[in-house]
C-alpha positions as CSV (number, residue, x, y, z in Angstrom):
1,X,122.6,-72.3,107.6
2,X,124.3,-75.5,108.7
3,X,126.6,-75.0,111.7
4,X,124.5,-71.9,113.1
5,X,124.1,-72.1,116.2
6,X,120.6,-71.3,117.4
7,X,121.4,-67.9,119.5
8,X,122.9,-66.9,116.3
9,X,119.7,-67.2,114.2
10,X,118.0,-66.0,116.9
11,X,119.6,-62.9,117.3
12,X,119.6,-62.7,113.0
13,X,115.8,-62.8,112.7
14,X,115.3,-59.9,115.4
15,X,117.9,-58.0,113.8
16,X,116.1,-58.8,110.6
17,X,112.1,-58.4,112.4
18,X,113.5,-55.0,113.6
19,X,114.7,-54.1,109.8
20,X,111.1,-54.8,108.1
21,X,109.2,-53.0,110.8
22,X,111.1,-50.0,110.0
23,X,110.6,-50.4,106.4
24,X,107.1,-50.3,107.1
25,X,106.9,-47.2,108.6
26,X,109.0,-45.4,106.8
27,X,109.6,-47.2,102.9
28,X,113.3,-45.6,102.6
29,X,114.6,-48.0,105.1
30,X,113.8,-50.6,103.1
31,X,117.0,-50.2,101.4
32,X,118.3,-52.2,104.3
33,X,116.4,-55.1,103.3
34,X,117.4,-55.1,100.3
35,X,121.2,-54.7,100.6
36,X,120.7,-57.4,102.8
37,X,119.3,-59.9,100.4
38,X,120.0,-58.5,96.9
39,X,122.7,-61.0,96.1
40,X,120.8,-64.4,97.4
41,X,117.5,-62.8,95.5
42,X,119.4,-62.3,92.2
43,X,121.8,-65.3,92.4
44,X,118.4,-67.5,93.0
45,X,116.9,-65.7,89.8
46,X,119.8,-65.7,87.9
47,X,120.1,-69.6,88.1
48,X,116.8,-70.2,86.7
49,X,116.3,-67.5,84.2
50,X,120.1,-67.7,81.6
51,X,119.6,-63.8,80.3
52,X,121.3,-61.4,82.4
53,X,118.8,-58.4,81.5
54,X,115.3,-60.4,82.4
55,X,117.2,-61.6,86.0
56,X,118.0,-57.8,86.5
57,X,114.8,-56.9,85.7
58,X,112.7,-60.0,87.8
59,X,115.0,-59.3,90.7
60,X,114.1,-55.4,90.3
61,X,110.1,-56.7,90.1
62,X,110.7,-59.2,93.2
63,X,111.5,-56.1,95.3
64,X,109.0,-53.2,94.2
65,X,106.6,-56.4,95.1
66,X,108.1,-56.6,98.0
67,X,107.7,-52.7,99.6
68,X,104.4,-52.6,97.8
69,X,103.2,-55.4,99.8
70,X,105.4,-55.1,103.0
71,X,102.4,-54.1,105.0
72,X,101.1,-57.7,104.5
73,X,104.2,-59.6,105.6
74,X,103.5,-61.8,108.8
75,X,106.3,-63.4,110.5
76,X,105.0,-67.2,110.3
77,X,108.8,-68.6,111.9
78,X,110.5,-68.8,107.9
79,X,113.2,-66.1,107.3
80,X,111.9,-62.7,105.3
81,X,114.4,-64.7,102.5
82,X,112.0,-67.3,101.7
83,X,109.4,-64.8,101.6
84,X,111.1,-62.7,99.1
85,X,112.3,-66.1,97.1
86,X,108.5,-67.2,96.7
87,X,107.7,-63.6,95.6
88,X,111.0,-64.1,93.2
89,X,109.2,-67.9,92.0
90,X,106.1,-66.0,91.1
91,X,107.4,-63.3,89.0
92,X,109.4,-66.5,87.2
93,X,106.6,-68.1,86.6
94,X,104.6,-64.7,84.9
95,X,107.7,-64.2,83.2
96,X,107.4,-67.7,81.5
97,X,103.9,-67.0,81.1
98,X,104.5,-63.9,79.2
99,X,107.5,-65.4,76.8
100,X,105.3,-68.5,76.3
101,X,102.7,-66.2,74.8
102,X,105.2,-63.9,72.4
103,X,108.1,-66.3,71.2
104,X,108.3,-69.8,72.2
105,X,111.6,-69.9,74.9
106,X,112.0,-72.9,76.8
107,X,115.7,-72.7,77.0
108,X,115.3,-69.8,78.9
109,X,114.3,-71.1,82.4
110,X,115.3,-73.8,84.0
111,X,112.7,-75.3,86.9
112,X,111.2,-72.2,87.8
113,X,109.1,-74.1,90.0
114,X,112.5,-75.9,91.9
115,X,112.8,-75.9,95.9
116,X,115.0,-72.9,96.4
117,X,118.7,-74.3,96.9
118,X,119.7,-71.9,99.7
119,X,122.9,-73.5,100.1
120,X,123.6,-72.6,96.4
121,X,122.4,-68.8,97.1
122,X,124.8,-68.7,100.2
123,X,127.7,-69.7,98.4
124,X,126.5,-67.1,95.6
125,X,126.4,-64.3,97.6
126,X,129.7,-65.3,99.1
127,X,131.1,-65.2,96.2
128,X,129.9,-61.7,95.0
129,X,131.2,-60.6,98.3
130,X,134.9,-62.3,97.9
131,X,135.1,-60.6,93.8
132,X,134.6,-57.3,96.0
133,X,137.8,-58.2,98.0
134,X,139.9,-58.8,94.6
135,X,142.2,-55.9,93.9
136,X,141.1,-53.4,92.0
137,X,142.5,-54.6,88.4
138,X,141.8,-58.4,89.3
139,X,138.1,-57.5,90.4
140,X,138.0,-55.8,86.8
141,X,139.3,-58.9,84.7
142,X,136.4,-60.8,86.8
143,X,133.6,-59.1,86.0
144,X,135.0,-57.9,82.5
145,X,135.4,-62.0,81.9
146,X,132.5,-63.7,83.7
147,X,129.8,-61.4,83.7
148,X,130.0,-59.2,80.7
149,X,131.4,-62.4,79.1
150,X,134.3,-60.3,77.3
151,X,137.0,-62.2,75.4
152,X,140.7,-61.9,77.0
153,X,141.7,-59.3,73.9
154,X,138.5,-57.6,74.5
155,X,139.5,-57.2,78.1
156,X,143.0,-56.5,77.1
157,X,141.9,-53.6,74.7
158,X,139.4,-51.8,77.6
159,X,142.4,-52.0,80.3
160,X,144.7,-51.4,78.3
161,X,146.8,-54.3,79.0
162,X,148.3,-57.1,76.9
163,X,146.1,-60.3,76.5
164,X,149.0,-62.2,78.5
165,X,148.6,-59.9,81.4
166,X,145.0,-60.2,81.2
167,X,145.3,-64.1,81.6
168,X,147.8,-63.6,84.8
169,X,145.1,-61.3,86.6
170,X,142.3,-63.7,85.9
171,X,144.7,-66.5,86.8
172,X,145.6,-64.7,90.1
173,X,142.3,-63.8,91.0
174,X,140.3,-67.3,90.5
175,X,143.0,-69.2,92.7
176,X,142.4,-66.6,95.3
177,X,138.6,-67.0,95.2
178,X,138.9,-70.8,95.1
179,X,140.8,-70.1,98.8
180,X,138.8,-67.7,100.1
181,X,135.5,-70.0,98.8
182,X,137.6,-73.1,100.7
183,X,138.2,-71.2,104.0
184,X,141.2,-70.1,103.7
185,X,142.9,-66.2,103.7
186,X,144.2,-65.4,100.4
């Protein structure tokens, strides 16, 4: 990440070299590694692959790949991230395969083969983190709005709240995740 200082990263990928060595010997740990890099994993699938079901289910396939095949992971400098994102590339690239042989798709994906955009991830993941911050009723609107792609009255109707006071807690909380994404405390 730019603006890292070195002993930072440093001290990150031991923290992180510590975290898969205990996944190998002993796979429930790897929960840790996941948790850790759930959001970047899904965020970089979910950019390339526009239906929200197949990017659950890749980023599921990226990590059973990933603690099947934890014993062959060699450190090689790169972060375990950009090991996990080319496992996440592959399992694009199948799923493309397969969708290519049953119904023709091509809007589906989008560059599958792209340089990751870790940048992009980071300020993903950021942002899944800040919705968690939200108040409990904003946080709803979000995520009733943006992910499950609800209408406002449809949103209204499952909080029980008029369609007007649905638009002043999505108004609310997208000005304070456009401070907290600027840098500032909302």
């Amino acid at each position: 990440m730019a603006g890292e200082n070195p002993a930072a990263r440093a001290a990150g990928e031991d923290a992180e070299r510590l975290l898969v060595d205990a996944a190998r010997k002993d796979p429930a740990r790897f929960v840790d590694l996941y948790e850790l890099h759930f959001e970047a994993v899904y965020g970089f699938i979910a950019r390339r692959v526009r239906d929200r079901g197949v990017s659950e289910d890749l980023t599921s396939e990226v990590f059973e790949k990933a603690l099947a095949h934890l014993c062959s992971y060699e450190w090689s400098g790169a972060p375990f991230r950009a090991w996990l994102i080319r496992i996440a590339l592959n399992a694009i690239a199948d799923h493309v395969k397969r969708s290519a042989r049953e119904v023709p798709q091509a809007e589906t994906v989008a560059d599958p083969a792209g340089p990751p955009d870790f940048a992009e991830m980071e300020d993903r993941a950021r942002l899944f983190r800040m919705v968690d911050r939200l108040p409990a009723e904003q946080r709803k609107v979000i995520l009733a709005r943006f992910v499950e792609e609800k209408s406002i009255r449809d949103v209204a109707g499952q909080l029980g709240k008029s369609e007007g006071a649905i638009k002043q807690l999505q108004l609310r909380a997208l000005e304070k995740l456009r401070v907290l994404m600027e840098g500032g405390h909302a």
